[in-house]
N, C-alpha and C positions, 0 to 999 in steps of 0.2 A: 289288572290294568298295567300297561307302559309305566316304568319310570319314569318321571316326566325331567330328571336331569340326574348325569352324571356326575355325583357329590366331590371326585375330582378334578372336577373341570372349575370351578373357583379358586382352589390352589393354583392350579397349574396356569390355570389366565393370569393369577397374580403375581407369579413369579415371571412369566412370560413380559410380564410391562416391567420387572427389573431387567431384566435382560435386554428387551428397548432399548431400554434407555441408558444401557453401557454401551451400546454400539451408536444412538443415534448423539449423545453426548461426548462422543469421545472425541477430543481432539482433530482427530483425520477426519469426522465425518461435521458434524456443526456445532464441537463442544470448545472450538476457539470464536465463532463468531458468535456464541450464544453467551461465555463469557463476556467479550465486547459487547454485546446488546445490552445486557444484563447490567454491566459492571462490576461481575464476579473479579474476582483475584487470584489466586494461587494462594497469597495468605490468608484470607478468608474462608478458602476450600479447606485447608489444612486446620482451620477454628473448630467448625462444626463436630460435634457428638455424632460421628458415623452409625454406630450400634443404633440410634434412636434414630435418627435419618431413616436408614433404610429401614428398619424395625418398621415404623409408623408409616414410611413411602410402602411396604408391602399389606400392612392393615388398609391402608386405603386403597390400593389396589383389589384387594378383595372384597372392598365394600364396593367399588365402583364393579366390580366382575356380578356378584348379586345384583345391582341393580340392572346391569346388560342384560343379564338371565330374562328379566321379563321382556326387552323388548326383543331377541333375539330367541327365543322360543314361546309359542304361541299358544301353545296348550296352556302357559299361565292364563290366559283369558276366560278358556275355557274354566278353568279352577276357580276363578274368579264367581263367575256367572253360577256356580253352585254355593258359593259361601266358602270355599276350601276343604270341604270333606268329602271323600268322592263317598265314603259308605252312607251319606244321607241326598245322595243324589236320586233324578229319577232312573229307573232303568235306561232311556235316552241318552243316558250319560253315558254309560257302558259303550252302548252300542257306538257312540259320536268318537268317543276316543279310541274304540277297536278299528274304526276305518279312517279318523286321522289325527290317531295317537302318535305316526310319528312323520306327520307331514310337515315338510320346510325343514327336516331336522338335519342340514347338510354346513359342511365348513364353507362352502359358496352364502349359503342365506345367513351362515351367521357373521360371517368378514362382510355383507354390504348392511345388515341393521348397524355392524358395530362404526363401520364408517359413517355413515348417516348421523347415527348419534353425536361422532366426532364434532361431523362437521354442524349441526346443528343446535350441539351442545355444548361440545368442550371449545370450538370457535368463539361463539359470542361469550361466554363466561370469559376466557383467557382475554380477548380481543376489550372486553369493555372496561375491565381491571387495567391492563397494560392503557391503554390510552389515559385513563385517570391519572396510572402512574407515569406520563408521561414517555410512554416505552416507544422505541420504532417500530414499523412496520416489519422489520425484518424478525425482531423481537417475538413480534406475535405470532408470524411463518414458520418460525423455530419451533417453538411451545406447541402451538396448535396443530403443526405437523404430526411433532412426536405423540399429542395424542390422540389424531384422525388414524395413525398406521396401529398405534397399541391398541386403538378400542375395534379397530377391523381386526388383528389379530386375537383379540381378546374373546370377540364375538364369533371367531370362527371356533375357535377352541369350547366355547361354553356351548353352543350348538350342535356341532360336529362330532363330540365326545360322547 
């Protein structure tokens, strides 16, 4: 049977969302108006424990890239619908995953689940937080950009690979 995922494609999804987000934070790009939204500082940036920062900013990226995994490749379903063990499967099994073991498995289907996700996911969570806390609009366009473009990126990498 297909492997049904490239065990480096969660690393590499999760370094890909640090790498985002030095270019979508930077300065030139929206990482002066995301400060102003924010309230960030320059001396509060210079506070924080970096090493733990990113440390824990790339553990959650690789937990958020597993969880893409299932909706950006579809054979999880199938895997599912057996219980997760292909060797207590029926023969059907076999035969269902030899002719579409590796259907949808392109960096196009995995950049539009991982977008969708974004926006159906990382939008309202980011969007309903920031309004409690009182955040702008622009606030929320910043955030939730950066991760409608990382989980399209994300999702083409975990698919595509």
């Amino acid at each position: 049977m297909e492997q049904l995922i490239n065990p480096w494609s969660i690393p590499v999804a999760a370094v890909a969302a640090l790498l985002i987000g030095a270019i979508w934070y930077n300065p030139k790009v929206f990482g002066n108006a995301w400060m102003r939204e924010s309230g960030m500082t320059e001396e509060k940036m210079k506070g924080g424990n970096m090493l733990k920062i990113f440390g824990l900013s790339l553990i959650f990226a690789a937990m958020l890239a597993g969880l893409l995994m299932n909706y950006t490749n579809h054979q999880w379903g199938a895997m599912g619908m057996i219980g997760g063990n292909p060797e207590e499967a029926l023969p059907s099994f076999e035969a269902f995953m030899a002719d579409y073991g590796n259907a949808f498995r392109t960096f196009k289907h995995g950049a539009l689940h991982g977008t969708m996700f974004g926006i159906l996911g990382a939008l309202p969570i980011l969007g309903t937080i920031a309004l409690f806390e009182r955040k702008s609009a622009k606030y929320i366009f910043i955030n939730a950009g950066y991760w409608i473009v990382t989980l399209g990126v994300m999702g083409a990498l975990i698919c595509g690979l």
